[in-house]
C-alpha positions in Angstrom: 0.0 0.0 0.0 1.4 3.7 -1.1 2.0 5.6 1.7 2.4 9.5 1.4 5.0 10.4 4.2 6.1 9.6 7.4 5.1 11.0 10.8 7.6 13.9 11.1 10.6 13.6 13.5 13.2 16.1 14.1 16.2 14.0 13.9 18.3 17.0 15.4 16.1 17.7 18.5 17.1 13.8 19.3 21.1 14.3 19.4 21.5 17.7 20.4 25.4 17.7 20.4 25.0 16.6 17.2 22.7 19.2 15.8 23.4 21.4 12.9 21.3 23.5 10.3 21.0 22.6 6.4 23.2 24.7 4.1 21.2 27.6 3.1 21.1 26.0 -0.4 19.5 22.8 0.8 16.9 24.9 3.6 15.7 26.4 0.3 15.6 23.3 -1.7 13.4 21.3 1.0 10.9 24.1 0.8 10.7 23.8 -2.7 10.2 20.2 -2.3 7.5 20.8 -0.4 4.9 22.1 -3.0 2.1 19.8 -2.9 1.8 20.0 -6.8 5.2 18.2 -7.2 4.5 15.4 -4.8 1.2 15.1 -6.7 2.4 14.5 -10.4 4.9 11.7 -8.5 2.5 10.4 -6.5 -0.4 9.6 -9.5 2.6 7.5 -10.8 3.7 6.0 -8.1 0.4 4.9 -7.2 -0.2 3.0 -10.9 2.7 0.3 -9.8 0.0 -2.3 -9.3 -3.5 -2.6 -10.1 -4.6 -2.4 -5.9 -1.2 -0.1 -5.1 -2.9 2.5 -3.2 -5.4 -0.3 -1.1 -3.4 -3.1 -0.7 -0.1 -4.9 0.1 2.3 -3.9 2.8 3.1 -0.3 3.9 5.3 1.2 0.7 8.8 3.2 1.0 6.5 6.6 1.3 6.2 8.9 -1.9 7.6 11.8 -0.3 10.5 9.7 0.3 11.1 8.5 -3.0 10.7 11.9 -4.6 13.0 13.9 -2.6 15.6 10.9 -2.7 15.2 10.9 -6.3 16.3 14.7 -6.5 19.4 13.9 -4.1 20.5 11.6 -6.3 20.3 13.4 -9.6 21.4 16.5 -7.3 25.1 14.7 -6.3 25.6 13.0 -8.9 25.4 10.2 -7.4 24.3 6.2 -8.1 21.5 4.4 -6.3 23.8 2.4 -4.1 25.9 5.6 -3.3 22.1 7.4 -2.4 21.5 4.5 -0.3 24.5 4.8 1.9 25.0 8.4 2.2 21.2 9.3 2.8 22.1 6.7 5.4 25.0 7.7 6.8 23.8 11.8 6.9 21.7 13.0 9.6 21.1 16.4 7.4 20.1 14.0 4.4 17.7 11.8 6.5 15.8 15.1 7.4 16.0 16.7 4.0 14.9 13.4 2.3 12.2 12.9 5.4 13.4 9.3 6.1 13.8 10.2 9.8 14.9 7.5 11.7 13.4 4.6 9.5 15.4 2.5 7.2 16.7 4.0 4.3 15.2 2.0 0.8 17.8 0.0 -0.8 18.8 0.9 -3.9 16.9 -2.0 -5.6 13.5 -0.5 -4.2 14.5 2.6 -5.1 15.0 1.4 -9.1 11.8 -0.3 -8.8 9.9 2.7 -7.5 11.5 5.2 -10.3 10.8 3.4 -13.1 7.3 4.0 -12.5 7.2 7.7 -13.2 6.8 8.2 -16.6 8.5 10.2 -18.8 5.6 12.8 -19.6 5.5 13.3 -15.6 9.1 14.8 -15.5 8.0 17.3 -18.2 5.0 18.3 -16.3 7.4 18.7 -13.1 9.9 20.8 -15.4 7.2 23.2 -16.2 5.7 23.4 -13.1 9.6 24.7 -11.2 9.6 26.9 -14.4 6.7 28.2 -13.1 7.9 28.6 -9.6 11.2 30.1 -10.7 8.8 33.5 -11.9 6.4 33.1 -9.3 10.0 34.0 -6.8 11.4 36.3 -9.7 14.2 34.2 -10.5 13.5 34.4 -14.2 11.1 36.4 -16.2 11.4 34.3 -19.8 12.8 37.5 -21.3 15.6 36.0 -23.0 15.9 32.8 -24.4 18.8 30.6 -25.8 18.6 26.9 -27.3 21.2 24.5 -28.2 21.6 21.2 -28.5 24.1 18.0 -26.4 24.7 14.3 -27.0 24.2 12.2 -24.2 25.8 8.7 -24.5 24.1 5.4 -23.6 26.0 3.4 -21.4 27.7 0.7 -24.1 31.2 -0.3 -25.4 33.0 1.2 -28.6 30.9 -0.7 -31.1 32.5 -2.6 -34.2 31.0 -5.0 -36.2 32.7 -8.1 -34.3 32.5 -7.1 -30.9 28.8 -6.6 -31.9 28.3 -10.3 -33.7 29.9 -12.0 -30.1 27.7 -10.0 -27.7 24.4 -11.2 -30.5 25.7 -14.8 -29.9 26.9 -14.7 -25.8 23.1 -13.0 -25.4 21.6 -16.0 -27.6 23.3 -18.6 -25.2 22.9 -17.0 -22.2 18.7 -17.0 -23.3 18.4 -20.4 -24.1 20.2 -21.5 -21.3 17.4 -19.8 -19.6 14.9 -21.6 -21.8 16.3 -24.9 -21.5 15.2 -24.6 -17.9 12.1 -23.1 -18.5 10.9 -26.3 -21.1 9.8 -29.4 -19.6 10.5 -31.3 -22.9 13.4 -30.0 -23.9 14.9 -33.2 -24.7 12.7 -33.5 -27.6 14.3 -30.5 -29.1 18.1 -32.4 -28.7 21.1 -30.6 -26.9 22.1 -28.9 -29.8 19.6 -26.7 -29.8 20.5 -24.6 -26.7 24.4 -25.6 -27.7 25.7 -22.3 -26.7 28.5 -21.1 -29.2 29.9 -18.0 -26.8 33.2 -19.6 -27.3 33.6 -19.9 -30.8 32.1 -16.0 -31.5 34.9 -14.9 -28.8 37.8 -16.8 -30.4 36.6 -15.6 -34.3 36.3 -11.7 -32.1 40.0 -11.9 -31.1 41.1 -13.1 -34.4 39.4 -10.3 -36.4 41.0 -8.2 -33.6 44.7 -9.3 -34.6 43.9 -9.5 -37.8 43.0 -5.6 -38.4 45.8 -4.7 -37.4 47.7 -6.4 -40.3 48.3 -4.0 -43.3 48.4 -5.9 -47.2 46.0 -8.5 -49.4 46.8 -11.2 -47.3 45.7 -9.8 -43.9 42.7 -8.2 -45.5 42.0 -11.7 -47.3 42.2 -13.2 -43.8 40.3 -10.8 -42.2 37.2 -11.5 -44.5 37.8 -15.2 -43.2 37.6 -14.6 -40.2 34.6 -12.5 -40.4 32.7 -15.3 -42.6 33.3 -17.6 -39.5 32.2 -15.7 -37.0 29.0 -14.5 -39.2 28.4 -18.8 -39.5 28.2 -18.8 -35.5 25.9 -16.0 -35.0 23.7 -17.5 -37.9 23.9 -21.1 -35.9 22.2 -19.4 -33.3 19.7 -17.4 -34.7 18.2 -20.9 -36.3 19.0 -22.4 -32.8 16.9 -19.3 -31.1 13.8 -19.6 -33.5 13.4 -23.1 -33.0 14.0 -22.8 -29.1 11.5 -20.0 -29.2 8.3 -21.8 -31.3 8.7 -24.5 -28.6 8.0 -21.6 -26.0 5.1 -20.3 -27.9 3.3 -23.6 -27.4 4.0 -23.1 -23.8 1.1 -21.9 -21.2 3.4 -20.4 -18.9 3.6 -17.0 -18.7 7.7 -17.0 -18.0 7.7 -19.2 -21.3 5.7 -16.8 -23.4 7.9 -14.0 -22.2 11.1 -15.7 -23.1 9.9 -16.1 -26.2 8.8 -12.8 -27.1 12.6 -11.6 -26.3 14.3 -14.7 -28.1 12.3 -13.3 -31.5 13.7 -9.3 -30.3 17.0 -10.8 -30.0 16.9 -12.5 -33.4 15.8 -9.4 -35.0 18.4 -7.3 -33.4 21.1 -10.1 -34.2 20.0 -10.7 -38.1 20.3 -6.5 -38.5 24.1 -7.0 -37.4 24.6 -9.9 -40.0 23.3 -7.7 -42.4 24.9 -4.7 -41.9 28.6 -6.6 -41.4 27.9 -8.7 -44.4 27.1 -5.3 -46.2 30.5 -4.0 -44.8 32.9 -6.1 -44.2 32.0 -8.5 -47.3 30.7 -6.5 -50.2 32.5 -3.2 -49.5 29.6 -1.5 -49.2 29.3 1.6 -46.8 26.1 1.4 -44.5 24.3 4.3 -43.6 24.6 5.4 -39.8 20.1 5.1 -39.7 20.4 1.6 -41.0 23.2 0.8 -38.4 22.5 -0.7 -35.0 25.5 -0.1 -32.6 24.6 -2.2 -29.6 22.4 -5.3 -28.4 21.5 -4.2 -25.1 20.7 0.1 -25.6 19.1 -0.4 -29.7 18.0 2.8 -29.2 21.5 4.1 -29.1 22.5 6.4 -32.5 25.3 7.6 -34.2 25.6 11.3 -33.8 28.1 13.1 -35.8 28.2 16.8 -34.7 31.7 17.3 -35.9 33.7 18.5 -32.9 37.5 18.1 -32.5 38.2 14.7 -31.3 34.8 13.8 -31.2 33.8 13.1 -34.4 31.1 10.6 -33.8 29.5 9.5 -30.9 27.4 6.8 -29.9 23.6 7.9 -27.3 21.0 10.7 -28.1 20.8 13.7 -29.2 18.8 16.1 -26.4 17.2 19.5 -27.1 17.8 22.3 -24.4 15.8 25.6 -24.2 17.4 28.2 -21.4 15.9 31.4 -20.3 18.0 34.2 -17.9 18.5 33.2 -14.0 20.4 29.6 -15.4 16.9 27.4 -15.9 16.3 25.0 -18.1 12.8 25.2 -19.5 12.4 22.5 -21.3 14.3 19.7 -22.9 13.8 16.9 -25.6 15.0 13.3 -25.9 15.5 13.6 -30.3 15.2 10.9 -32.6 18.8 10.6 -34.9 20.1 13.3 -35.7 17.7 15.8 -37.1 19.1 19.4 -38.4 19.1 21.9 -35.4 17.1 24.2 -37.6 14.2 22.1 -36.8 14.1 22.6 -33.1 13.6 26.2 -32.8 9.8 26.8 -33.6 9.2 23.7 -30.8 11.5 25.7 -28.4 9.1 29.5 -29.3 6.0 27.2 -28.9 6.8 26.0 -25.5 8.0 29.1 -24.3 5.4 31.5 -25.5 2.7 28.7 -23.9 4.8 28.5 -20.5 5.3 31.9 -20.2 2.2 33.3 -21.6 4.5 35.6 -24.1 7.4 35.3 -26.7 10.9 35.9 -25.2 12.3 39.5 -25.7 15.9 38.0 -27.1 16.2 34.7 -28.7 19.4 33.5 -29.3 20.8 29.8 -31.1 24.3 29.0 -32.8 24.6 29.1 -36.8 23.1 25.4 -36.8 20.0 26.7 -35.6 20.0 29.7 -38.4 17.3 29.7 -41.7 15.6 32.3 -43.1 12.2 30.5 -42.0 13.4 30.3 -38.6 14.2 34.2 -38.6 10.5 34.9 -40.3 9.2 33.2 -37.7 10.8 34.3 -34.5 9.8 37.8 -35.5 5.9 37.0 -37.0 5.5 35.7 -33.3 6.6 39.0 -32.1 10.6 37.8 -31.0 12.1 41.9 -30.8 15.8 40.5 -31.0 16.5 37.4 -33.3 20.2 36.3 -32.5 21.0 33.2 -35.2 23.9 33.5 -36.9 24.2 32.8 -40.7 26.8 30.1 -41.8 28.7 30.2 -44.8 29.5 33.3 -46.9 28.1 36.4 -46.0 26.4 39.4 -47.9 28.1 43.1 -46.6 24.2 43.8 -45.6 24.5 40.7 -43.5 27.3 41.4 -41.8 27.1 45.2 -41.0 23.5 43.3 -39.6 25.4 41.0 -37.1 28.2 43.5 -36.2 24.9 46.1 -34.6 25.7 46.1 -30.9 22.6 44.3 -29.9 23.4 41.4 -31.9 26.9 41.0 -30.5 25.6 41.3 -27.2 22.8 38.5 -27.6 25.6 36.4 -29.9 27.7 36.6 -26.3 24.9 35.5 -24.1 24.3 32.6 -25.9 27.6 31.7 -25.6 26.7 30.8 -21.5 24.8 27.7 -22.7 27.9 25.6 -23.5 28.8 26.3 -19.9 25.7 25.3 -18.8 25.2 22.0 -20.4 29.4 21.5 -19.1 27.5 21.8 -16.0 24.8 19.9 -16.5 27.4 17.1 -17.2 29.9 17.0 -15.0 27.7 17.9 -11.9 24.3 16.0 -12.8 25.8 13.4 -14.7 24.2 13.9 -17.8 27.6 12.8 -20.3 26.3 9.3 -20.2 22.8 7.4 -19.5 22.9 4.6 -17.0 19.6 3.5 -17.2 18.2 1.5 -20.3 15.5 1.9 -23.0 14.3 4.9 -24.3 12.2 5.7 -21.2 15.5 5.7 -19.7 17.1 8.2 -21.2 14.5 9.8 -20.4 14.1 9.7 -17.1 17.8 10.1 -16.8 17.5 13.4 -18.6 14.4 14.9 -17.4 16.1 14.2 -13.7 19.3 15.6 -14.4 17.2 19.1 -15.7 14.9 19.1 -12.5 17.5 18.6 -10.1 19.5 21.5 -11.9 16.7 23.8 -12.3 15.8 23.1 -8.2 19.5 23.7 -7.3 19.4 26.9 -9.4 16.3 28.7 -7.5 17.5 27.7 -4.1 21.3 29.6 -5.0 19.3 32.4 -5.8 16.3 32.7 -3.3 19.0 31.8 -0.6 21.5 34.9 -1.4 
């Protein structure tokens, strides 16, 4: 059964040599947290776990618990098991997080209880701080500047090998699941949940040598090598769709289940095959939207903004939109990798709706520049338009960007690369830990919220 919140205790009136006052920072943050509206939006999730959640079962970790631990985590930087201990181990983060002197949730719980607040919900928290960043004058959505940041999922350097042996180790590692699972597995013989992990790893390290090796002969090898370990994975794919038709006829519920993610891992596996056979054997080069770059995050893509030393990386592309006072007002999980151009009408959209007006300076990099884009910001009644053009440059265009107030906006856009550094380092937003699209997500949206809360208690605390 959902509870709401523990009976208040103040852990400090209990060890008075040991008592101490919040940072100012924090004091400000855990009245923030207290707005009923934000423990509302969680709580409506939270409350969807199970069909009888909110009437049934035993006594739940409470929602107020979960939410503000939630923000801690996302606010330090920290991992679930680190939250766990140091929530536990902190009598200021026991009171700020309302735990009091019950046991702090393990991380496990904790996972369990955050992958139940959906995706939509974090945007609906987002625009409610947004709100209560004007409501306490910490911005006024005068000024607004958008840019965008590649957040990488949490996988390995992916080559077409190393992706063919984790396809194959996946495939065993299932059916040895199924094997257990089938009551009459006999009748299917041992060879079909023979698990070939080996062979796939041995071929992997040879292809590894062997591209290192410069002339015909090495390159000759290398195809051979490849053709061998292509044979394993395609042993068992045929080894997974027999093993998984034998599930199908199965009542149970595990059964049915395991098959359902033998036929995913097929799919995903028989893209690979494709996409090296296109490669590595006909010469042919594969286009990054027909490429999948890893088994266990296919939602990864390859993102090729063309920075120094960076010239592809492998996660999502996210959206930020930043108005004056540091907040970020909204943000968005993209699909590929889209032109920036087609971001900025969104961006005005959400703005003008959040803020009940357009923003007085709009500002973006030369990625975000179009003539369309500059039509529009001003129809909508944008005063200062701030996107620089790429690319040669007309003397009417360029006595236009050297006017003071263009300079001035061109600087103050500028601030967002610090910003997203920030986000980065301090919120941990350079790489995803949590899977699936929803997780990215959720890792995103938390990052943003936990930002945006630490920047209205900096400046309601000064």
């Amino acid at each position: 059964m959902l509870r709401d919140r523990y009976d208040p205790i103040d852990v400090f009136a209990l060890v008075p040599a040991l008592s101490r006052q919040m940072e100012p920072v924090l004091t400000q943050l855990d009245d923030l947290l207290d707005d009923d509206t934000l423990f509302q939006l969680v709580r409506a999730d939270l409350a969807k776990r199970y069909p009888r959640t909110l009437t049934a079962g035993r006594p739940s970790t409470p929602a107020e618990v979960i939410l503000r631990m939630l923000v801690v985590k996302q606010l330090y930087g920290w991992s679930y098991e680190q939250t766990e201990q140091w929530v536990g181990d902190s009598l200021v983060l026991r009171q700020f997080c309302r735990v009091y002197l019950q046991p702090v949730p393990d991380d496990t719980t904790l996972i369990r209880w955050a992958t139940t607040i959906q995706p939509q919900t974090l945007h609906q928290l987002l625009d409610h701080i947004v709100d209560l960043a004007r409501s306490l004058k910490v911005t006024r959505g005068r000024k607004l500047r958008v840019d965008s940041t590649v957040v990488a999922t949490n996988i390995h350097h992916p080559s077409d090998s190393t992706l063919l042996y984790d396809g194959v180790r996946v495939v065993g590692r299932t059916l040895n699941k199924a094997k257990q699972l089938l009551a009459d597995g006999a009748a299917l013989s041992t060879q079909a949940f023979a698990d070939h992990t080996r062979s796939a790893k041995r071929q992997m390290k040879r292809i590894t040598q062997t591209a290192r090796q410069r002339g015909e002969a090495a390159a000759d090898k290398l195809k051979s090598a490849y053709r061998r370990l292509l044979a394993v994975a395609k042993s068992s794919i045929a080894q997974a769709q027999r093993v998984g038709q034998a599930l199908a006829q199965q009542s149970d519920q595990a059964a049915g289940q395991l098959a359902t993610q033998l036929d995913q891992l097929g799919k995903q596996v028989e893209q690979i095959i494709s996409q090296t056979e296109r490669r590595v054997l006909q010469g042919e080069q594969v286009p990054a939207g027909e490429k999948t770059v890893s088994i266990f995050e296919p939602h990864t893509r390859i993102i090729r903004k063309g920075k120094p030393g960076r010239a592809v990386e492998f996660g999502r592309l996210v959206w930020l939109d930043e108005v004056e006072g540091g907040l970020i007002s909204r943000y968005e999980v993209l699909d590929g990798n889209p032109p920036d151009s087609e971001q900025l009408r969104p961006s005005v959209e959400h703005h003008r709706r959040v803020f009940k007006k357009p923003p007085h300076l709009l500002a973006g990099d030369r990625g975000v520049h179009s003539p369309e884009n500059e039509d529009y910001a001003k129809a909508v009644g944008v005063a200062q338009v701030v996107l620089p053009k790429p690319g040669a440059k007309s003397a009417k265009r360029i006595a236009y960007e050297r006017q003071g107030w263009f300079r001035r906006g061109h600087d103050w856009r500028a601030g967002i690369e610090g910003r997203i550094s920030g986000l980065k380092r301090r919120h941990k937003l350079d790489r995803c830990r949590n899977h699936g699209d929803a997780g990215m997500e959720r890792w995103v949206g938390w990052g943003v919220i936990a930002h945006d809360l630490r920047q209205i208690a900096q400046a309601t605390a000064s």
